[in-house]
C-alpha positions, 0 to 999 in steps of 0.5 A, a space after each residue: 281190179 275194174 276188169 276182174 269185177 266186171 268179169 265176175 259181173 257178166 260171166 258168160 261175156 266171151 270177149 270181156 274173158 279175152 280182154 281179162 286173159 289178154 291182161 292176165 298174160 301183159 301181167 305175166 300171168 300165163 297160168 292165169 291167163 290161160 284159164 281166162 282163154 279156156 273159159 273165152 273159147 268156151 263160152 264161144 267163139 273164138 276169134 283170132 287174138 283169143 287163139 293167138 293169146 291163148 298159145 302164147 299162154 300155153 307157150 309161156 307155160 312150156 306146153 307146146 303141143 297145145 301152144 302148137 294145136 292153138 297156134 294152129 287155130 290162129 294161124 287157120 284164121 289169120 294166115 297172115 300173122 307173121 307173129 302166129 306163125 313165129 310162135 307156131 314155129 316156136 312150139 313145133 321146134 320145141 317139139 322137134 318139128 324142126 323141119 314145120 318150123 322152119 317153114 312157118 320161121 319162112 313164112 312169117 319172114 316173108 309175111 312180117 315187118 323188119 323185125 319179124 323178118 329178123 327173128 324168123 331168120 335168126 331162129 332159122 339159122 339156130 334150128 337148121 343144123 337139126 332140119 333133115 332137109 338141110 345138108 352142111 350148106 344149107 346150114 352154112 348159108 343161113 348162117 351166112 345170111 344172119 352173120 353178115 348183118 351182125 353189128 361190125 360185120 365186114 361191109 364186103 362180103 368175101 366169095 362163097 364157096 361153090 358147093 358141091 352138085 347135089 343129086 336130085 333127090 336132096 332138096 334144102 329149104 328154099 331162104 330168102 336171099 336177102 340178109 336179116 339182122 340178129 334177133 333172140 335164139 329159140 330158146 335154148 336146150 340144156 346141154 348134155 352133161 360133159 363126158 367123164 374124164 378117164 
């Protein structure tokens, strides 16, 4: 209540409307939240945690290609933010951007702590099989990597089969080679509808 009055006090106050849309979205709040964000990056300028804040409301929305756009913003300011870029990364997947996706998942793997690390690597090997960089064991070795880390996994690691040599011009996303706990899935896409039984 303090917030929402000093915001309707000193309207033209950029960072008071942030910190307001930052409590907005804490609350769950994100249509809410992202009209406080809007009215911030108005009233100027915007910083990385408005951009970061205001994706994410878009995001919780389901509007991705402006989660996408903000998000972008954010990561432009702080490319450092493992967090930017999973969310980035959500969004781009979520517009079938699989293949940008799994980039930033790459990046923010490389850039986060242990469990931005585990969520990239996670999200990866969810997304991979719709990458079209990705062959079969591309997809088996991201796989590979997030399973043996699961609880009650096997401490030793069977043989991995050698896969076949490639011609030069397939590429596969270039993973970290070492393992990453589970995480959350993207979020998941309703299944089509069964086929008819004839």
């Amino acid at each position: 209540a303090l917030l929402s009055d000093a915001v309707r006090r000193f309207p033209a106050d950029a960072a008071l409307a942030a910190r307001h849309a930052d409590a907005l979205l804490l609350a769950r709040q994100p249509a809410e939240a992202e009209a406080e964000y809007r009215r911030s990056i108005a009233i100027g300028p915007a910083s990385f945690e408005i951009w970061y804040g205001f994706g994410n409301s878009l995001l919780a929305r389901y509007a991705y290609g402006e989660a996408r756009d903000a998000l972008t913003q954010a990561v432009a300011l702080d490319p450092g933010s493992a967090g930017a870029r999973c969310n980035l990364a959500e969004a781009l997947f979520q517009m079938g951007e699989v293949d940008a996706a799994i980039g930033h998942y790459l990046q923010a793997a490389a850039a986060g702590d242990a469990r931005v690390q585990a969520h990239a690597m996670r999200n990866i090997a969810c997304i991979i099989p719709g990458s079209a960089a990705a062959d079969a064991w591309a997809v088996l070795a991201a796989r590979r990597r997030v399973a043996t880390t699961l609880p009650g996994a096997a401490t030793t690691r069977p043989a991995a089969a050698t896969p076949p040599a490639q011609p030069s011009h397939q590429t596969t996303p270039d993973l970290p080679t070492h393992p990453q706990p589970p995480c959350s899935p993207p979020t998941p896409q309703t299944p089509p509808p069964p086929a008819p039984h004839h």
